[in-house]
N, C-alpha and C positions, 0 to 999 in steps of 0.2 A: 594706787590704792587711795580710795576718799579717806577725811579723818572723819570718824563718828563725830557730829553736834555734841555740843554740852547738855545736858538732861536737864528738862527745866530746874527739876530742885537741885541743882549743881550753882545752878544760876540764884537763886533766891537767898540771900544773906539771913543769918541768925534762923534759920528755920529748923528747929530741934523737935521736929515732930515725930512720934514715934513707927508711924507708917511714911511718910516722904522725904523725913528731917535730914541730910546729910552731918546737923550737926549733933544727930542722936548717935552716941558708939551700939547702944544696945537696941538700936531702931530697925526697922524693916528695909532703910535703904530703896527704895523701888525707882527707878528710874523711869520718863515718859520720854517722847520725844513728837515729835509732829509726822506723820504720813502725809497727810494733805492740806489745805487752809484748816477746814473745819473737824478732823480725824487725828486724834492722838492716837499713840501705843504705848504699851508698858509689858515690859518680858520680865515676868518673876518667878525663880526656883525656889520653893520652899524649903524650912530646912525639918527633919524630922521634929525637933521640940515643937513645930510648928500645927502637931497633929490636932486631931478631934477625939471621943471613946477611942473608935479604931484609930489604931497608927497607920493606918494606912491612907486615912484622909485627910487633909485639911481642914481645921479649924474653920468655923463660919462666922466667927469674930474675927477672926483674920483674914479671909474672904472679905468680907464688910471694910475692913479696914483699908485692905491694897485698894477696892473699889473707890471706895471713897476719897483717898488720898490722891490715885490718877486722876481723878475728875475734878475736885478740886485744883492740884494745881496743872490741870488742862485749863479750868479756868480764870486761872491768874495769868496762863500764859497768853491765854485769850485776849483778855483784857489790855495785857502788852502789846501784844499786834494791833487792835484795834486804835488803840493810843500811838502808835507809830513809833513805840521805841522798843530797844532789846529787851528782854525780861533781866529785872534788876538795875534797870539803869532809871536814875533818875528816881522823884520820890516813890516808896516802896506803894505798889497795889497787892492787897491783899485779900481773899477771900474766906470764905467758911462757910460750912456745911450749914444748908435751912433746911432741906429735907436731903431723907435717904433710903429709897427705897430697894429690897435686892428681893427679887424670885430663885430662890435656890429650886434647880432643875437637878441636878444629880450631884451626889458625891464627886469632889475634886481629889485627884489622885496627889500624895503629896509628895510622889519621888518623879514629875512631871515637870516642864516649865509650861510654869502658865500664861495666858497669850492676853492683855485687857484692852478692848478698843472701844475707847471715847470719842463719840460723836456730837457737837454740836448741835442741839436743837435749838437754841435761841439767845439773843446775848444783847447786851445793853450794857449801859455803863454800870449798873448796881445789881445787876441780877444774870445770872447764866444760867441755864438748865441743859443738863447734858444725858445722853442715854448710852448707858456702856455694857459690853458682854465679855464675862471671863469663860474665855476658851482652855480645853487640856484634850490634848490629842485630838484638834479636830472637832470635838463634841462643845457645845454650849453646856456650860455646867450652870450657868448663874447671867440674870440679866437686872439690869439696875436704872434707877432715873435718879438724881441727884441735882439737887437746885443749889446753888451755890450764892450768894451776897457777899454783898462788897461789906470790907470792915474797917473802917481807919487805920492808915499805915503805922502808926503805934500800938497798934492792939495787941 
């Protein structure tokens, strides 16, 4: 049996974000990992407080947020690989959100694990643009572009 890799944000020190932060207690917790050079994943169960009106759907600021949060730190982890060291080694890269766009296709079911895969469209040393779709059963519920910049490691 392989070991599961470390989730980027497992790897990223002091990150108390409330969609990717390991060091938020009351955070979204999401984990990403790599499928391929330029193709992350992120597997996330909702939890019911997590609803919309209907309890039966998913919030769309929550939606926005797990999006958001996988693509950003797809592209810190990016930027790691590009730079030739582990994510978190050495001095911190960090990114943030420049833009964010999401097309809500249909209601996310919220008793579902949701499937988010970040593809690489473009990447440089200060800027990434990534384009992601959150799946639930098969179905594209939501598709997104997310430009990411670089922000100084003490930020």
């Amino acid at each position: 049996m392989t070991d599961q890799p470390l989730a980027f944000q497992d790897q990223i020190d002091e990150n108390h974000c409330f969609g990717c932060g390991p060091d938020n207690s009351q955070g979204l917790k999401i984990k990403s990992y790599w499928l391929d050079t330029d193709v992350a994943e992120c597997r996330f169960t909702p939890k019911p407080h997590h609803c919309a009106g209907p309890t039966k759907y998913l919030n769309g600021g929550i939606t926005a947020t797990i999006i958001d949060c996988h693509c950003v730190c797809t592209a810190m982890a990016k930027a790691y690989q590009m730079s030739g060291r582990d994510i978190g080694v050495g001095e911190k890269i960090w990114f943030a959100t420049a833009a964010l766009e999401v097309a809500y296709q249909r209601p996310v079911a919220i008793d579902q694990e949701l499937v988010l895969t970040a593809e690489i469209e473009d990447a440089s040393d200060n800027k990434i643009s990534i384009n992601c779709t959150l799946s639930s059963q098969g179905e594209v519920c939501a598709t997104s572009y997310v430009l990411a910049v670089k922000v100084p490691g003490n930020w």
